[in-house]
N, C-alpha and C positions, 0 to 999 in steps of 0.2 A: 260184414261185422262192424260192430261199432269200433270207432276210433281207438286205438291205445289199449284195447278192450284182450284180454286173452281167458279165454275157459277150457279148461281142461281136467281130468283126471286128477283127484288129489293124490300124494304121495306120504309116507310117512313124517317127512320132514315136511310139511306142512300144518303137521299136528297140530302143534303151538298157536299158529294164524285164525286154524278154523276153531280151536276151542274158545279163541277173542272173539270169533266173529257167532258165535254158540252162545258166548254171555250176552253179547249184541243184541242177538234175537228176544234173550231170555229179557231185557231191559225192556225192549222196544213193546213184547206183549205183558210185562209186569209182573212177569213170574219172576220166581227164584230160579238162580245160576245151577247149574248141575256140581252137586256138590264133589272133592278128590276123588272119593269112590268113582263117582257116574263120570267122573273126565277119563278115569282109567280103562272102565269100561265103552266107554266111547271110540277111543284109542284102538283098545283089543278090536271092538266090532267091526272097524273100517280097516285097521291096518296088520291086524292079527292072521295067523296063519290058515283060519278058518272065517272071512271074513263076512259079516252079514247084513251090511250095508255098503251101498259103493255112496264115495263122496268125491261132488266136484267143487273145484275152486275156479274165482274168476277175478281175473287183476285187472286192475284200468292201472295205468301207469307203471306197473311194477310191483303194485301195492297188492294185498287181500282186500278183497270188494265186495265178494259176494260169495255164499256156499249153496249149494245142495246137498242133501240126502234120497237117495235113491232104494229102492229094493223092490223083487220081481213078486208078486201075488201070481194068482193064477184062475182064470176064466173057465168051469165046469162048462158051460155054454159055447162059449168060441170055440173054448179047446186050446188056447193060445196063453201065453202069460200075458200080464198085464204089467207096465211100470207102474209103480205107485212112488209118488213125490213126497215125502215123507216135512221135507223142510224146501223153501226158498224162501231167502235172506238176501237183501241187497244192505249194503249200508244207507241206513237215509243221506250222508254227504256226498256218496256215490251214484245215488236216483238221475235219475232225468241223460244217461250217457245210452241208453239202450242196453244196459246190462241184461235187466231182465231179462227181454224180449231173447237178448242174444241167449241165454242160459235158457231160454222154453226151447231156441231152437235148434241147441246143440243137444239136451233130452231126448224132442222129438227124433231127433234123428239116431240115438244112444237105442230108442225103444223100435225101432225102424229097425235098425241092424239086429237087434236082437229076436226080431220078429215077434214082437209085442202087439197082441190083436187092438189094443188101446192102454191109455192113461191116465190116473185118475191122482187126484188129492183130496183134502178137506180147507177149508178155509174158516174161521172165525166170522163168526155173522160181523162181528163191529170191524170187522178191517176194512172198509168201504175200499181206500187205494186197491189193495189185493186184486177183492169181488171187479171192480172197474178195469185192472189190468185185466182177468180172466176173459171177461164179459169181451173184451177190445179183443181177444185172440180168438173167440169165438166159441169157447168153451162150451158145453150144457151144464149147468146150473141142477143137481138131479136132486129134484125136490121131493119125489117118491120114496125116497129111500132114507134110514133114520139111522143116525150114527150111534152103536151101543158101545159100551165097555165096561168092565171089569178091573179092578187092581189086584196086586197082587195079593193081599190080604184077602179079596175074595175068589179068586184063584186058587190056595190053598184048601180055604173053607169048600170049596163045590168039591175038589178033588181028595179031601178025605185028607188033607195035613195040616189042619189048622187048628 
């Protein structure tokens, strides 16, 4: 593991840390911060009594450095679940210690124990750093496949409540 480096399981009282490091991320890609609402629900989803995303934190120093979000999908083909990466965030003043790498390879092994037939994410086509980390772990790149979505205003609309 990298030097000074600790990742592990976030906790409730870590709330606080990873919603900075939640705005972080929101700066870093020039979106807008999740607003009271979405911080509460954030909160609820990871640390609530029915929780529906797992979050890890990763400290160089003592400090918060880096998060993930994690949640399991599920493979009709394998038959297995899949992890799916939902968020990784290093701090940019944090880069360059092997965080990342350390936080792929405490995942990997998160989706290993779980028996996770595989892994997947999305990345932003303009994040070249990301795509070059991925590309460096040896990832596949899966170009076949086309990312769709829906909000929720059109969610109501298809479902008859809007």
């Amino acid at each position: 593991m990298a030097d000074n480096v600790l990742i592990r399981p976030a906790t409730p009282s870590d709330g606080p840390a990873w919603l900075e490091l939640v705005d972080a991320l929101a700066d870093y890609e020039k979106l807008a911060r999740p607003t009271p609402e979405a911080r509460e629900r954030l909160l609820r989803d990871a640390f609530g009594p029915a929780p529906r995303i797992q979050v890890y934190m990763a400290e160089l120093e003592g400090s918060a450095a880096a998060y993930a979000i994690t949640f399991e999908s599920y493979s009709s083909f394998l038959a297995l679940p899949t992890l799916f990466l939902e968020d990784l965030f290093v701090l940019p003043d944090a880069r360059k210690h092997g965080i990342g790498r350390e936080m792929f390879r405490f995942l990997a092994g998160e989706a290993v124990r779980r028996g996770c037939g595989r892994m997947e994410w999305v990345v932003l086509d303009w994040n070249q750093l990301a795509i070059d980390f991925y590309d460096k772990l040896g990832a596949t790149h899966m170009k076949d496949w086309y990312l769709y979505r829906l909000t929720s205003d059109q969610l109501k609309e298809i479902a008859g409540d809007g």
